[in-house]
VMD Tcl script that builds the backbone (N, CA, C; Angstrom):
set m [mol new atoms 480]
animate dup $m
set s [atomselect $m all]
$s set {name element resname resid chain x y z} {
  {N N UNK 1 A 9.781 -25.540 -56.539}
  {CA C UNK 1 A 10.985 -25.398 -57.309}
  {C C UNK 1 A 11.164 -26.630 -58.188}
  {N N UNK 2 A 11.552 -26.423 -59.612}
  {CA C UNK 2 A 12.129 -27.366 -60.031}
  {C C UNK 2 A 13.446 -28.160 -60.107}
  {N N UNK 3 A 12.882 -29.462 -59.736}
  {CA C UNK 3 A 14.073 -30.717 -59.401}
  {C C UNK 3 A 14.837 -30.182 -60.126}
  {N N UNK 4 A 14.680 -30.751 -61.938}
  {CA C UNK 4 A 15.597 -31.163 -62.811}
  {C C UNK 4 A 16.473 -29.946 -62.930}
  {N N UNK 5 A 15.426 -28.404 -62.690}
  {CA C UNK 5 A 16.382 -27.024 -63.075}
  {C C UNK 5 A 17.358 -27.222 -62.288}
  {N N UNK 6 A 17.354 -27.700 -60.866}
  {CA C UNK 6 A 18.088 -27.854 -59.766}
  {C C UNK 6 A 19.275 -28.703 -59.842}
  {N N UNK 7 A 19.183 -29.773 -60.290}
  {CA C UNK 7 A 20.258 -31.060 -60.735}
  {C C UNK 7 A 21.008 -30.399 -62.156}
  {N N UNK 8 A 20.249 -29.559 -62.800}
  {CA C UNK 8 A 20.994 -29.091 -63.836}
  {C C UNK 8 A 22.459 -27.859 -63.487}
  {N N UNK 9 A 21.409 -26.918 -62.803}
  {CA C UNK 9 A 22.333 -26.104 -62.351}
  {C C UNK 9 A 23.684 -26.392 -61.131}
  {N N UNK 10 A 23.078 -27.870 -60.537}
  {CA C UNK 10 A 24.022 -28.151 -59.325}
  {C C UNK 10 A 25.115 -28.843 -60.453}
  {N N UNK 11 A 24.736 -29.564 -61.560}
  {CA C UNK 11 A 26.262 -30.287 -62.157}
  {C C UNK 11 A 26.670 -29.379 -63.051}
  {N N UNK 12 A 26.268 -28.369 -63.666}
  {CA C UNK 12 A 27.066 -27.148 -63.872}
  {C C UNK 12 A 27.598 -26.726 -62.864}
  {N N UNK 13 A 27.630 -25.900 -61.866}
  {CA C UNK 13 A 28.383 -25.366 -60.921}
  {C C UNK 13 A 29.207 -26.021 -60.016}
  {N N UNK 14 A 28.971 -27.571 -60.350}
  {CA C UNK 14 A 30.280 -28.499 -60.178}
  {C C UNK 14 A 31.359 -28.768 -60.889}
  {N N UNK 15 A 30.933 -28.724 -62.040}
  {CA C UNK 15 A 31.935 -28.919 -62.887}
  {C C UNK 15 A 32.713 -27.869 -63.644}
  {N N UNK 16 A 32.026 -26.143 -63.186}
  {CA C UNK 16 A 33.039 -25.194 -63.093}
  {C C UNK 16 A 33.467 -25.184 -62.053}
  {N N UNK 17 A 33.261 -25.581 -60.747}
  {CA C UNK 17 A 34.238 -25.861 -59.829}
  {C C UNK 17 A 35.152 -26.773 -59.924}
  {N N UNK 18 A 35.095 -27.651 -60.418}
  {CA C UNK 18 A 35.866 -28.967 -60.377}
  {C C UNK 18 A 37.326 -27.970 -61.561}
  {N N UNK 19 A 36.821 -27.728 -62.239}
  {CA C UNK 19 A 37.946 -27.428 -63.981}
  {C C UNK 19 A 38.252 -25.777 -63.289}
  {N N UNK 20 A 38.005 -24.932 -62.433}
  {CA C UNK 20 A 38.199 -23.370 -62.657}
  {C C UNK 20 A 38.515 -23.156 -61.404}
  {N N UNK 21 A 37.871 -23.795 -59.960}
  {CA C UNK 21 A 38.026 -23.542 -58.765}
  {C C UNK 21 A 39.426 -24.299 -57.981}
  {N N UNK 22 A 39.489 -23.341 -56.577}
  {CA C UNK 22 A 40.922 -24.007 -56.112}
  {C C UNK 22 A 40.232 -24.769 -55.102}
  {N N UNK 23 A 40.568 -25.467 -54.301}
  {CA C UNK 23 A 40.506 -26.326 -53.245}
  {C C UNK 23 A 39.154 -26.244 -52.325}
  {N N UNK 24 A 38.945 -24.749 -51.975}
  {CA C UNK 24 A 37.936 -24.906 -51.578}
  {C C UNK 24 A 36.449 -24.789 -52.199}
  {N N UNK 25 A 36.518 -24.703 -53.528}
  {CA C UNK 25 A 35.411 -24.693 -54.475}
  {C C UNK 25 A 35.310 -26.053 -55.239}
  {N N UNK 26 A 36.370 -26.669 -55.122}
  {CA C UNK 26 A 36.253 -28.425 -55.058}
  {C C UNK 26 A 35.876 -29.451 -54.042}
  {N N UNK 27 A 36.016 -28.875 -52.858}
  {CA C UNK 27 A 35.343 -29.241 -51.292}
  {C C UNK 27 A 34.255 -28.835 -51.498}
  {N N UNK 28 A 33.486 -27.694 -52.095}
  {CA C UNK 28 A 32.467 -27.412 -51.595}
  {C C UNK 28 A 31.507 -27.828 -52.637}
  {N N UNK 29 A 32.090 -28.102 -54.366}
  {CA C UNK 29 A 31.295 -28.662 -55.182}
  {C C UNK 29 A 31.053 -30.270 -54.812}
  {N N UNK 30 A 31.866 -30.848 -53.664}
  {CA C UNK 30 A 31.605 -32.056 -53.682}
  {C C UNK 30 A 31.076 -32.484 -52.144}
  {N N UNK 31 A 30.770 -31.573 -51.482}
  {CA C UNK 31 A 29.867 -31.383 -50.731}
  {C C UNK 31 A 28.392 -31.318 -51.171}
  {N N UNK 32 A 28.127 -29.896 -51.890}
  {CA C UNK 32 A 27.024 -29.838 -52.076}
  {C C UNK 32 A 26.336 -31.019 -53.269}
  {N N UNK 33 A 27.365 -31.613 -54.362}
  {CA C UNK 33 A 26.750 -32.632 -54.937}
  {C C UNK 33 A 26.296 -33.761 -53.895}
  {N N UNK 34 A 27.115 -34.404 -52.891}
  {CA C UNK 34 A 26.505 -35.318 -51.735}
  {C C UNK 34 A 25.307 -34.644 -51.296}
  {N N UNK 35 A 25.486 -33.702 -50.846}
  {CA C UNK 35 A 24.160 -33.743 -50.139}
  {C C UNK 35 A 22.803 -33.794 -51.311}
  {N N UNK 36 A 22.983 -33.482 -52.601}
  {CA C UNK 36 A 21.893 -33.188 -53.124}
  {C C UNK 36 A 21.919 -34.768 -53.507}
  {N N UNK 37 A 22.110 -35.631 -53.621}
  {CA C UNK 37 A 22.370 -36.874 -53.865}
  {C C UNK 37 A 21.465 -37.439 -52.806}
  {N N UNK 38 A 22.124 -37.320 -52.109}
  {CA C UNK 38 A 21.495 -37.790 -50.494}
  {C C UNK 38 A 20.210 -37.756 -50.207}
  {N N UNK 39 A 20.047 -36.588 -50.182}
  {CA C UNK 39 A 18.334 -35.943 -50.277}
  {C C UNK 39 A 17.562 -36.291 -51.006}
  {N N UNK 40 A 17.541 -36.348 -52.704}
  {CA C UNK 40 A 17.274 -37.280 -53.230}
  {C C UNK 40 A 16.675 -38.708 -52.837}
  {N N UNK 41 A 17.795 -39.467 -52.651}
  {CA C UNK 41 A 17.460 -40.820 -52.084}
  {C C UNK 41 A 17.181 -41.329 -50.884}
  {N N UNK 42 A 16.725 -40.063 -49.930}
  {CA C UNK 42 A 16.619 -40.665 -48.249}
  {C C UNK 42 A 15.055 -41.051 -48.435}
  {N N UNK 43 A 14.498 -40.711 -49.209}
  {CA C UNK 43 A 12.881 -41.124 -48.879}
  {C C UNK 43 A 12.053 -40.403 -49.177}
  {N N UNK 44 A 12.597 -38.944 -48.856}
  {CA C UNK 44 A 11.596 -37.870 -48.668}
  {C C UNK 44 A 10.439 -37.649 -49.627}
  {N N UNK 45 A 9.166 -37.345 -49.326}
  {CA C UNK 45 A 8.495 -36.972 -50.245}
  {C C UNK 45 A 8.191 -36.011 -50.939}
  {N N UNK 46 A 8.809 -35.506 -52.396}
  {CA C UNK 46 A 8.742 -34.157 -52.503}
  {C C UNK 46 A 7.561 -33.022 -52.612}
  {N N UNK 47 A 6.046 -33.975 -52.842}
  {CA C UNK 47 A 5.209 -33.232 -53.218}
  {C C UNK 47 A 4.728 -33.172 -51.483}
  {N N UNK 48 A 5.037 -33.679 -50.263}
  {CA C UNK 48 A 4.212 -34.103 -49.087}
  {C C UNK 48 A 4.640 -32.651 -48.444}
  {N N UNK 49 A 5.530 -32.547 -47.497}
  {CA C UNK 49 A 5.726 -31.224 -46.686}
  {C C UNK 49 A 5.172 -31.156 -46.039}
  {N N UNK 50 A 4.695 -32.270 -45.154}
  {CA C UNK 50 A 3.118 -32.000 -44.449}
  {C C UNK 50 A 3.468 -32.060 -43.189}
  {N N UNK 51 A 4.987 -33.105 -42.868}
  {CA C UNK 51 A 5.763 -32.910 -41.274}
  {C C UNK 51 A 7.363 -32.696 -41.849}
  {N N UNK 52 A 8.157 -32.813 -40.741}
  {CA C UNK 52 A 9.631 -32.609 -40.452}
  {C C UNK 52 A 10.212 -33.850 -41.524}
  {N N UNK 53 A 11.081 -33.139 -42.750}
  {CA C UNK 53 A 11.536 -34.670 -43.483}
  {C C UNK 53 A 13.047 -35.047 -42.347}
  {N N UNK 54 A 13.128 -35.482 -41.698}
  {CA C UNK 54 A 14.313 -35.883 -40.755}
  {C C UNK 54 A 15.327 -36.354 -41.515}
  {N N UNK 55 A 15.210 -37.049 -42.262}
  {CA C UNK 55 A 16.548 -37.924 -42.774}
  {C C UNK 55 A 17.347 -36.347 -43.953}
  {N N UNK 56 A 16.239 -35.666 -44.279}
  {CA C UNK 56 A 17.060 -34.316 -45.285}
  {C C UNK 56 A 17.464 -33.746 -43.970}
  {N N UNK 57 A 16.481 -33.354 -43.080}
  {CA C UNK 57 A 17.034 -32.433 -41.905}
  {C C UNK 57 A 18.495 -32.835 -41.055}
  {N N UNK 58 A 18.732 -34.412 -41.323}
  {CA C UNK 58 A 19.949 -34.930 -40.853}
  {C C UNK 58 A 21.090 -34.269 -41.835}
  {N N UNK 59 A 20.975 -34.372 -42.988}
  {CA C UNK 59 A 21.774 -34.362 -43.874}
  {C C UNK 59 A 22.174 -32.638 -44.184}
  {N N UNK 60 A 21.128 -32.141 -43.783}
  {CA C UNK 60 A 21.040 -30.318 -43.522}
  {C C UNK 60 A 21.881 -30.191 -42.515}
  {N N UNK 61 A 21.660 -30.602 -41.518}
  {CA C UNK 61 A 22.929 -30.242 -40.445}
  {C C UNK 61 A 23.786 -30.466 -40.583}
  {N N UNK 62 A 24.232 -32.012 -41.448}
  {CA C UNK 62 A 26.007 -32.545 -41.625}
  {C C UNK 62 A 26.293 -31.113 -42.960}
  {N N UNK 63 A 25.814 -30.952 -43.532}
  {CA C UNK 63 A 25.960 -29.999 -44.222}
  {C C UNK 63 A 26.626 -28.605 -43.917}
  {N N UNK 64 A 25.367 -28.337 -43.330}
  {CA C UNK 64 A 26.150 -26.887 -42.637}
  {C C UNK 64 A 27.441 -27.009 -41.494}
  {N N UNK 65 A 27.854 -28.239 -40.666}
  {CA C UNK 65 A 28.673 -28.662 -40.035}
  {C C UNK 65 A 29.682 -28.084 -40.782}
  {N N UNK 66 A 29.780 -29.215 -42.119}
  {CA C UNK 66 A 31.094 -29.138 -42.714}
  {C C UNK 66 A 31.311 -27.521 -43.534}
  {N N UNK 67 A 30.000 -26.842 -44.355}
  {CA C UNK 67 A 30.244 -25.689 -44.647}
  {C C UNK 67 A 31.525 -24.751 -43.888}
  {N N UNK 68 A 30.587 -24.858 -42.582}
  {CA C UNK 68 A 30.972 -23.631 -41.710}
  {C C UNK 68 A 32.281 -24.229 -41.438}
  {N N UNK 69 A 32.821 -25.365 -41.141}
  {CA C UNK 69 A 34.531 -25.596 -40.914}
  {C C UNK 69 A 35.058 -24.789 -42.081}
  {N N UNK 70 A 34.662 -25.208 -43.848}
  {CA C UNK 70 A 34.961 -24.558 -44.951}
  {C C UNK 70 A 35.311 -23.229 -44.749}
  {N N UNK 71 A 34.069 -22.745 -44.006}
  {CA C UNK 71 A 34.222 -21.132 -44.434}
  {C C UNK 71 A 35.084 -20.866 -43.532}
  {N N UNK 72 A 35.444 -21.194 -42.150}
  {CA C UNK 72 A 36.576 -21.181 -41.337}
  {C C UNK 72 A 37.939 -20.774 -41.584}
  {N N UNK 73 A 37.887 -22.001 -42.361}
  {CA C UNK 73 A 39.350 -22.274 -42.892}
  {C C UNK 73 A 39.666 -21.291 -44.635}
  {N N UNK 74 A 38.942 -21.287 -45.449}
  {CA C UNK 74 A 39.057 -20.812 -46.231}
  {C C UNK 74 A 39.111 -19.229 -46.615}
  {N N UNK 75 A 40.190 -18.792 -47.429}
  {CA C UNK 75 A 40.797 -17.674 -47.985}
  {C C UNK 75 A 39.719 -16.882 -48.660}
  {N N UNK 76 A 38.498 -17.168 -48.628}
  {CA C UNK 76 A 37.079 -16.698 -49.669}
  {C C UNK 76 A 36.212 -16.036 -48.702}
  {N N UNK 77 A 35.411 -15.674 -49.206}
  {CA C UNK 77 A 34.148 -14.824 -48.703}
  {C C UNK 77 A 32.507 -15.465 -48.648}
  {N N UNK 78 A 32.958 -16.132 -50.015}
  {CA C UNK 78 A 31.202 -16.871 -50.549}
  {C C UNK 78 A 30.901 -17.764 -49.862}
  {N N UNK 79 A 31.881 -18.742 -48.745}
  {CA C UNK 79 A 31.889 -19.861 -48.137}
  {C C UNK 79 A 30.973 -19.436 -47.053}
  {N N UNK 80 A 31.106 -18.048 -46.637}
  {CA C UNK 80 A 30.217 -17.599 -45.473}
  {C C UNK 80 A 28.941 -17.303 -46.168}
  {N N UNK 81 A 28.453 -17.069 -47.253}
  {CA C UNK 81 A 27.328 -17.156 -47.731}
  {C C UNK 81 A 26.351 -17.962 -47.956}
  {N N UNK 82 A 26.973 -18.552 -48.229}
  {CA C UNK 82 A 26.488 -20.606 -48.844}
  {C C UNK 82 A 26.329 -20.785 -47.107}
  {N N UNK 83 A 27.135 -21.120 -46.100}
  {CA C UNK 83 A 26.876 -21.274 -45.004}
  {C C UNK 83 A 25.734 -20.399 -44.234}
  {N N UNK 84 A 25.883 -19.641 -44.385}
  {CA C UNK 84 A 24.265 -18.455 -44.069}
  {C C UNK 84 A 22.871 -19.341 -44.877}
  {N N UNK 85 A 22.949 -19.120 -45.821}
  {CA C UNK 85 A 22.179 -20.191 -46.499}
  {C C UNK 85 A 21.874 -21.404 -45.753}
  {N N UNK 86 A 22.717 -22.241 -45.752}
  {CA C UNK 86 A 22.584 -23.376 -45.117}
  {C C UNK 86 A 21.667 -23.377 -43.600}
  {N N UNK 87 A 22.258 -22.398 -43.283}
  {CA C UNK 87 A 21.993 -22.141 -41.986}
  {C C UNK 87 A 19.955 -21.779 -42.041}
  {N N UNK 88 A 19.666 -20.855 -43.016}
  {CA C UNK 88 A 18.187 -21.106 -42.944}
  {C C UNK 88 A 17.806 -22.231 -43.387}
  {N N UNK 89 A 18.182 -22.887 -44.086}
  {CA C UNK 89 A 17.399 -24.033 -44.356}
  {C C UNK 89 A 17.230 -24.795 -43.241}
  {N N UNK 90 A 18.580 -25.544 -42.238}
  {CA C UNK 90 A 18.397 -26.199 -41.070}
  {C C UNK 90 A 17.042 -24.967 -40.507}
  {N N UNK 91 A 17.125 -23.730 -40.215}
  {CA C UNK 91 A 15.728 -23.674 -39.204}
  {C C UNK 91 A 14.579 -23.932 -40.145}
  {N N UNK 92 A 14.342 -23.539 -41.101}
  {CA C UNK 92 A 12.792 -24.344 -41.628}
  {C C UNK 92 A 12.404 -25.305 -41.325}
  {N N UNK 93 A 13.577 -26.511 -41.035}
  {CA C UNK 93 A 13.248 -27.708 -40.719}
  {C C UNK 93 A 13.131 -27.493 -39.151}
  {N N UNK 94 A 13.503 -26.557 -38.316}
  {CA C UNK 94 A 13.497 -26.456 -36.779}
  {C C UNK 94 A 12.106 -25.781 -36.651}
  {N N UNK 95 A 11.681 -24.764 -37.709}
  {CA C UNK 95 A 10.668 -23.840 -37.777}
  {C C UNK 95 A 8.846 -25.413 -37.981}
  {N N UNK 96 A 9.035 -25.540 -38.996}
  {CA C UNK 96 A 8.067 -26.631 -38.937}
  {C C UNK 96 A 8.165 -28.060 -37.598}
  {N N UNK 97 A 9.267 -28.001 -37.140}
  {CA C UNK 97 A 9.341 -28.865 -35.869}
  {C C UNK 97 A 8.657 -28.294 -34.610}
  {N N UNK 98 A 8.614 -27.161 -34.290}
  {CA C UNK 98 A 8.047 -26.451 -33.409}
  {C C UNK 98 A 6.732 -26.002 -33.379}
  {N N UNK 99 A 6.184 -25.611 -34.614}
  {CA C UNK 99 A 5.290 -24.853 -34.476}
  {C C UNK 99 A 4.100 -26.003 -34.802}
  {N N UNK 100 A 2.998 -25.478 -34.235}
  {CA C UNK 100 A 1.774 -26.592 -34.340}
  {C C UNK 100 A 1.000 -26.252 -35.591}
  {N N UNK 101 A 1.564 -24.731 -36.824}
  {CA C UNK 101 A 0.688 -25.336 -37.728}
  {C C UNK 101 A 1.287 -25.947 -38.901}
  {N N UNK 102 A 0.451 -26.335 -39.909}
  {CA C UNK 102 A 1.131 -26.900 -41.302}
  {C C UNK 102 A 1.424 -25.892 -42.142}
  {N N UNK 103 A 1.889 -25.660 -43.181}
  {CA C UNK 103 A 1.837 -25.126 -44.545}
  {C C UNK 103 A 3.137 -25.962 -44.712}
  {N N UNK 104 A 2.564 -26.459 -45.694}
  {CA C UNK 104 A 3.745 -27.487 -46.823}
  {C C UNK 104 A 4.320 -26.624 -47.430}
  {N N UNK 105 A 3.387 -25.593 -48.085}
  {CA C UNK 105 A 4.001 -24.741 -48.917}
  {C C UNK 105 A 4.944 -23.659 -48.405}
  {N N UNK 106 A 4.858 -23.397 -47.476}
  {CA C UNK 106 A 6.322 -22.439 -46.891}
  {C C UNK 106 A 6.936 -23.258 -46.866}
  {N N UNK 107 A 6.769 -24.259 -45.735}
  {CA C UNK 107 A 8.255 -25.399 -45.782}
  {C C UNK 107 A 8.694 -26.101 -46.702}
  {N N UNK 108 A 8.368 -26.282 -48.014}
  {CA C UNK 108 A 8.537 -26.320 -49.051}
  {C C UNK 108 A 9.544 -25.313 -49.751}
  {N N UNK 109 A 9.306 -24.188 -49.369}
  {CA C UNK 109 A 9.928 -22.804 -50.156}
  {C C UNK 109 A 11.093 -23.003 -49.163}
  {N N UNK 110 A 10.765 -22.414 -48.203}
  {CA C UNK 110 A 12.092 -22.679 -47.235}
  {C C UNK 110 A 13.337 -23.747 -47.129}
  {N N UNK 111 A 13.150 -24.698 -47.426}
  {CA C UNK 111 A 13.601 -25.578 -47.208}
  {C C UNK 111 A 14.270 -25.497 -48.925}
  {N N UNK 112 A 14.136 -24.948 -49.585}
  {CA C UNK 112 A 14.383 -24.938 -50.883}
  {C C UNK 112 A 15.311 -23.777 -51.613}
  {N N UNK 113 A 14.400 -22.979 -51.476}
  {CA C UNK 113 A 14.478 -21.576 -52.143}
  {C C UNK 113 A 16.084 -21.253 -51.895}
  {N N UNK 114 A 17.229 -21.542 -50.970}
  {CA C UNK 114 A 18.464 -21.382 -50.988}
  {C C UNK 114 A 19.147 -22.461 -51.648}
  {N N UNK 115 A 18.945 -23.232 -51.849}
  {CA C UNK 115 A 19.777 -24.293 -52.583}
  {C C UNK 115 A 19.966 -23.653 -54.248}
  {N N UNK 116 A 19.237 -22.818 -54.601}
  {CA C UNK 116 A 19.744 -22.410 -56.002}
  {C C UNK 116 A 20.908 -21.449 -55.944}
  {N N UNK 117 A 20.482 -20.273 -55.051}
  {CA C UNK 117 A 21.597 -19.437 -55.064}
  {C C UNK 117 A 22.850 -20.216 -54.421}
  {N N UNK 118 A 23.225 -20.847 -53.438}
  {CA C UNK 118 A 24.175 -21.786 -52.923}
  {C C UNK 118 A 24.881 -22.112 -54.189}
  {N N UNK 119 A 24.541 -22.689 -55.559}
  {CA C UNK 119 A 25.145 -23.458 -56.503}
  {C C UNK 119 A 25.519 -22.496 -57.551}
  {N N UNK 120 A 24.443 -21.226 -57.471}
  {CA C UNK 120 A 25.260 -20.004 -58.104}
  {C C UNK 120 A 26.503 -19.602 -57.681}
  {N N UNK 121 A 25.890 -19.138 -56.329}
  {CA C UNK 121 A 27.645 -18.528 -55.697}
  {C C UNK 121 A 28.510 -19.158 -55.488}
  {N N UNK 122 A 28.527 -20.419 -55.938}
  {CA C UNK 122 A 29.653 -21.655 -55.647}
  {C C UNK 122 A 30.079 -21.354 -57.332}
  {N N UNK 123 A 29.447 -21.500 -58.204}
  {CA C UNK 123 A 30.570 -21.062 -59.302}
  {C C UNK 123 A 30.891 -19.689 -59.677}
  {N N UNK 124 A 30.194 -18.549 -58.964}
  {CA C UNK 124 A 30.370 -17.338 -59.609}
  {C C UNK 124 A 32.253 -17.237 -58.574}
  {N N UNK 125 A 32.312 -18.138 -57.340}
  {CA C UNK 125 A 33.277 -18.397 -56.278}
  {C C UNK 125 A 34.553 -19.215 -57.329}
  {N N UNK 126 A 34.357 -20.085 -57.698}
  {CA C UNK 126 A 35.237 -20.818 -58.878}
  {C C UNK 126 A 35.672 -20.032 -59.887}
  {N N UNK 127 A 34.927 -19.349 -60.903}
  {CA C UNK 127 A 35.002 -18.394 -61.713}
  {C C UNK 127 A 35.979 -16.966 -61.022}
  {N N UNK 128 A 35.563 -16.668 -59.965}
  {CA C UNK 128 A 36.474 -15.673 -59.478}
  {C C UNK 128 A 37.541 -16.769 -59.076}
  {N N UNK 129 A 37.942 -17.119 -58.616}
  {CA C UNK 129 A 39.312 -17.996 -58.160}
  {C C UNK 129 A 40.384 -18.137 -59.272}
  {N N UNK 130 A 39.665 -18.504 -60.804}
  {CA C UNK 130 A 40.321 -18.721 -62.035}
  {C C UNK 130 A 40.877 -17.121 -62.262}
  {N N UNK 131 A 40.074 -16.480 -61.884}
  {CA C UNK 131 A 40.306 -14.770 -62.458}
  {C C UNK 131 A 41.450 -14.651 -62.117}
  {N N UNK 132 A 41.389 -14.482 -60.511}
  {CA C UNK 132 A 42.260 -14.086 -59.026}
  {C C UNK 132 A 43.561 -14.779 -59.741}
  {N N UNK 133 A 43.897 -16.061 -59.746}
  {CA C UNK 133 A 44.716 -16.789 -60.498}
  {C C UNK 133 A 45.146 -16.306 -61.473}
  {N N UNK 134 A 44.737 -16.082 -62.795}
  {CA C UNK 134 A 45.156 -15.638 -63.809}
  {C C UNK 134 A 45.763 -14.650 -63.853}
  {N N UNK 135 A 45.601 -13.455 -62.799}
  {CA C UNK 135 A 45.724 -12.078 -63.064}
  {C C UNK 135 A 46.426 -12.508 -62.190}
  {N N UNK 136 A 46.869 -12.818 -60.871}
  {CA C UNK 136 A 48.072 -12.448 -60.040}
  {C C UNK 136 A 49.079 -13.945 -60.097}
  {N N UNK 137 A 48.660 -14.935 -60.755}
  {CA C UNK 137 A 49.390 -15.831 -60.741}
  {C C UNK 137 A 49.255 -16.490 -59.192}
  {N N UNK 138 A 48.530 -16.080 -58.275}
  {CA C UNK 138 A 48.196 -17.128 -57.476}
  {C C UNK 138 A 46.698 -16.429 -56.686}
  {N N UNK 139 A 46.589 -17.626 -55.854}
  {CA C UNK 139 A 45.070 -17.109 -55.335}
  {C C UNK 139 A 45.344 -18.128 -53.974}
  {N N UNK 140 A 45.288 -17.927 -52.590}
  {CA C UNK 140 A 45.946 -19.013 -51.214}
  {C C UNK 140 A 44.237 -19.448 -51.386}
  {N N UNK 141 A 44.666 -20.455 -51.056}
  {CA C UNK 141 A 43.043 -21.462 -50.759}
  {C C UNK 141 A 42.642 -21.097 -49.148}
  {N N UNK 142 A 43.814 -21.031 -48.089}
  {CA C UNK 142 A 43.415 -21.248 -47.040}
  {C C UNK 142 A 44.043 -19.779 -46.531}
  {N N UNK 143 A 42.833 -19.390 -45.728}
  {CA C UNK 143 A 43.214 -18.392 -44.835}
  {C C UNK 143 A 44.625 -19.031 -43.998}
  {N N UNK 144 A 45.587 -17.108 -43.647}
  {CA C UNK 144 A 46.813 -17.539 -42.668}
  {C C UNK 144 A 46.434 -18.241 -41.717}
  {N N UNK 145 A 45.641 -18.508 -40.621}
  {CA C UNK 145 A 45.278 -18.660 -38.954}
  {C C UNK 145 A 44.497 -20.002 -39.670}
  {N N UNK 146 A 44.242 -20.314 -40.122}
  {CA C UNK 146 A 43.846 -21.734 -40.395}
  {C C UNK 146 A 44.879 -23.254 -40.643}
  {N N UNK 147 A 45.793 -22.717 -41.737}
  {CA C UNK 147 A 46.963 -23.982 -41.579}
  {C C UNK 147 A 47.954 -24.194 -40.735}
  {N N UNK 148 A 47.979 -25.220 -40.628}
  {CA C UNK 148 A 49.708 -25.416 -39.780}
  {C C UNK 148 A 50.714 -24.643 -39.921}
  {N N UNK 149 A 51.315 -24.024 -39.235}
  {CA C UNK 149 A 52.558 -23.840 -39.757}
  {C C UNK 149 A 53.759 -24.504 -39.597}
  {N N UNK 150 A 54.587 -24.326 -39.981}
  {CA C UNK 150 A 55.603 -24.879 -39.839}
  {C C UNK 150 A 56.783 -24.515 -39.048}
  {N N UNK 151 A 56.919 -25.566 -37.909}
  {CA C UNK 151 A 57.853 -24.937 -36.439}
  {C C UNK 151 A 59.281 -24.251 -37.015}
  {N N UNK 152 A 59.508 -23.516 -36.163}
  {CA C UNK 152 A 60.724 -22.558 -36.460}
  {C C UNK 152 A 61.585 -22.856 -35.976}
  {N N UNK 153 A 62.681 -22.927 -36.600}
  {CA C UNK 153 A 64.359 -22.993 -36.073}
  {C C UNK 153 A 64.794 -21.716 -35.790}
  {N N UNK 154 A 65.764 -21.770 -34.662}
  {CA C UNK 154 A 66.273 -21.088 -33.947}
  {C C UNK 154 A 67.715 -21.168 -34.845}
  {N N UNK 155 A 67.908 -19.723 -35.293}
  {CA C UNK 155 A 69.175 -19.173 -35.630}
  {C C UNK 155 A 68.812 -19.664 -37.074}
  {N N UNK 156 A 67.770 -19.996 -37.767}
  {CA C UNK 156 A 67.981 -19.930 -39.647}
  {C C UNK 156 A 66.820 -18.592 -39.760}
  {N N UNK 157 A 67.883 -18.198 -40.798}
  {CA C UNK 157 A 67.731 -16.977 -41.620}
  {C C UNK 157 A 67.813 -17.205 -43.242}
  {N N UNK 158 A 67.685 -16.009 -43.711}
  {CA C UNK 158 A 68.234 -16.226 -45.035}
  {C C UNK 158 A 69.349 -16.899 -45.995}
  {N N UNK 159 A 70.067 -16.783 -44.754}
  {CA C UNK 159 A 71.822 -17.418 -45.291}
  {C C UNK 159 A 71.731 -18.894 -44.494}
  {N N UNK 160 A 70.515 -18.890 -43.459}
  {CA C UNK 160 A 70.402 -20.537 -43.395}
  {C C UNK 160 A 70.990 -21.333 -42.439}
}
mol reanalyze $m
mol bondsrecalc $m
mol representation Tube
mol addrep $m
């Protein structure tokens, strides 16, 4: 896969998240920019694939950690997608940990091949949010059963 297509399409689909998306498409554009940052600069070798890159595979798990709280908590659908995603990539890195043979080139693909769609559906997720917004004048960021609520008084009503 190509890097640069990759860095291209990840700061586009940040920065329609950042200007179009609600809360959780700004969590998640600034998630996935860290981690691609990260990965980047841990060491890894991109042409090697030849064992387990650990320090991405670290950063794969804090990843999907925080996804899946995201998709938890959040009023969206795509958050569970991107997290599915996530979720194969951590086993490629579990898949080449286990098994005694090589191919760089699967674990290569694997370890890859979801990070594009991830940065698609993170703005096609922003882009719908602006819609949702526009047309109903609001769009809740957070699922009901996820926020606090707020404790109830005994005997206020409407009249208070």
């Amino acid at each position: 896969m190509d890097a640069s297509l990759f860095a291209i399409m990840l700061l586009v689909s940040c920065t329609i998240a950042a200007f179009r998306g609600g809360a959780p498409e700004k969590i998640a554009a600034g998630l996935l920019l860290t981690s691609g940052v990260l990965s980047y600069f841990s060491g890894a070798n991109p042409h090697g694939f030849q064992h387990v890159e650990w320090g991405v595979f670290g950063i794969d798990c804090a990843l999907l950690a925080a996804l899946f709280v995201l998709a938890m908590r959040a009023n969206r659908y795509w958050p569970l997608w991107i997290t599915s995603m996530q979720l194969a990539t951590v086993f490629s890195h579990l898949a080449l940990a286990t098994l005694n043979t090589r191919m760089p080139w699967a674990y290569a693909t694997a370890e890859t091949i979801w990070s594009f769609p991830m940065v698609a559906i993170l703005a096609i997720g922003a882009l719908r949010h602006h819609t949702r917004k526009t047309q109903f004048g609001v769009d809740l960021p957070w699922s009901g059963f996820s926020a606090p609520s707020a404790p109830a008084t005994l005997g206020a009503g409407p009249t208070g």
